[in-house]
N, C-alpha and C positions, 0 to 999 in steps of 0.2 A: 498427434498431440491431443489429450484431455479440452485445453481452453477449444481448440480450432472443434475438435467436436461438438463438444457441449453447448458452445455460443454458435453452431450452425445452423438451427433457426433465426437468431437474431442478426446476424454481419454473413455477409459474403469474404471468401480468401480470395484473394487477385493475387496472383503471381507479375500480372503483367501493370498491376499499378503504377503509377508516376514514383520514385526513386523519390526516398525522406532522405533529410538531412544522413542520415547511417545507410542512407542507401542497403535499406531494407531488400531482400529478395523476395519477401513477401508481406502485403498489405489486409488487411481486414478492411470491409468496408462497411457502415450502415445509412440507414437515410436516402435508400437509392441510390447508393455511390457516391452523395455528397461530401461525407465523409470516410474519410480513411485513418487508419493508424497503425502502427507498427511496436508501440509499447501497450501493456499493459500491468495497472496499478493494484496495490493489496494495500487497504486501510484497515489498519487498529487505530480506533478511537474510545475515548471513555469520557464520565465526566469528573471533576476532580474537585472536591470541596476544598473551602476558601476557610481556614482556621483561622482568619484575622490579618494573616499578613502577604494576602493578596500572592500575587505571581512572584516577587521580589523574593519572597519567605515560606510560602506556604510548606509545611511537613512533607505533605501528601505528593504537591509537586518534584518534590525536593527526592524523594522516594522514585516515582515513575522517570525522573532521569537517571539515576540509577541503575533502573531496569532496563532501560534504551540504553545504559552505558555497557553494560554485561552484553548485549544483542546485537549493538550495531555492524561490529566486526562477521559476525555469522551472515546478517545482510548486505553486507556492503562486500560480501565475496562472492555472490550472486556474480554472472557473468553480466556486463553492461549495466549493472543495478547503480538507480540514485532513490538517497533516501532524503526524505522530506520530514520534517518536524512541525508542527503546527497547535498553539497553543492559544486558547483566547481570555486574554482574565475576567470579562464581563461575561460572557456566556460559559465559562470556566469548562471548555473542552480541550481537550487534548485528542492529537491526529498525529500518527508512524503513519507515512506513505512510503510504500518502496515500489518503485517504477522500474519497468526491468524490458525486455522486450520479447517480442511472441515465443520467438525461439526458445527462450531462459523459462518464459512463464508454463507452458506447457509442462514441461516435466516438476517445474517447483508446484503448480496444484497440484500434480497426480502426487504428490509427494507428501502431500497435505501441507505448503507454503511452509515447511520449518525455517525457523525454529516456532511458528506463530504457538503452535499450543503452548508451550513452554513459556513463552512471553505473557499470553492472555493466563495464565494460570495465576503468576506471579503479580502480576496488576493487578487482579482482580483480588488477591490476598494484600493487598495495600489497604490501610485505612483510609476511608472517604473517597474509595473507588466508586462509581457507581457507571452502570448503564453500559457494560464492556460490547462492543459490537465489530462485527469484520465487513469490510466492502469491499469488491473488485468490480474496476470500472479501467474503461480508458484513460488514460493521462500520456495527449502527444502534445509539442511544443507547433504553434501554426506560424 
């Protein structure tokens, strides 16, 4: 798998790890083996201008769920995938997390995470989109 390559300077793979909730058959580790995990997460996030009527109203928000509503179905057929939403109206961010597990993630990056182009294309064509960025990090439950 891509992720277990590419992240082999940074985590160790245990096959013989302690058993997660999903009783994983295999574990990543980093921190010296203090930590372990068996999922890992793909963020789209952006920031989204406030046209007056905050998170209740705003256009633009009202647009990026939208976009998340046309997507979700594509992500949520991920094998083990949970998706996350995450909105702030003070610091006016917007966060898609999809959490998926080692097994799943491997093949969806060599794949290029789709639908993600497709999704970040479309946001970014939203008015008072700004600042479209992608993350992959860990996201396990302790």
């Amino acid at each position: 798998m891509l992720l277990l390559s590419s992240l082999s300077h940074a985590f160790s793979i245990s096959s013989a790890g302690r058993p997660s909730a999903r009783s994983s058959p295999m574990m990543a580790e980093m921190a010296n083996g203090k930590m372990e995990f068996d999922n890992v997460a793909r963020e789209w996030r952006c920031k989204w201008q406030d046209d007056g009527g905050g998170k209740a109203s705003s256009a633009t928000l009202v647009a990026i769920a939208d976009v998340v509503d046309e997507f979700l179905p594509q992500l949520k057929a991920l094998d083990g995938a949970v998706v996350n939403r995450a909105v702030c109206g003070g610091g006016l961010d917007f966060k898609l997390c999809t959490t998926v597990p080692l097994a799943t993630f491997g093949p969806w990056e060599e794949a290029g995470h789709p639908p993600e182009a497709d999704f970040l294309a479309k946001l970014e064509a939203i008015p008072g989109v700004s600042m479209v960025e992608t993350q992959t990090m860990t996201n396990q439950v302790l």
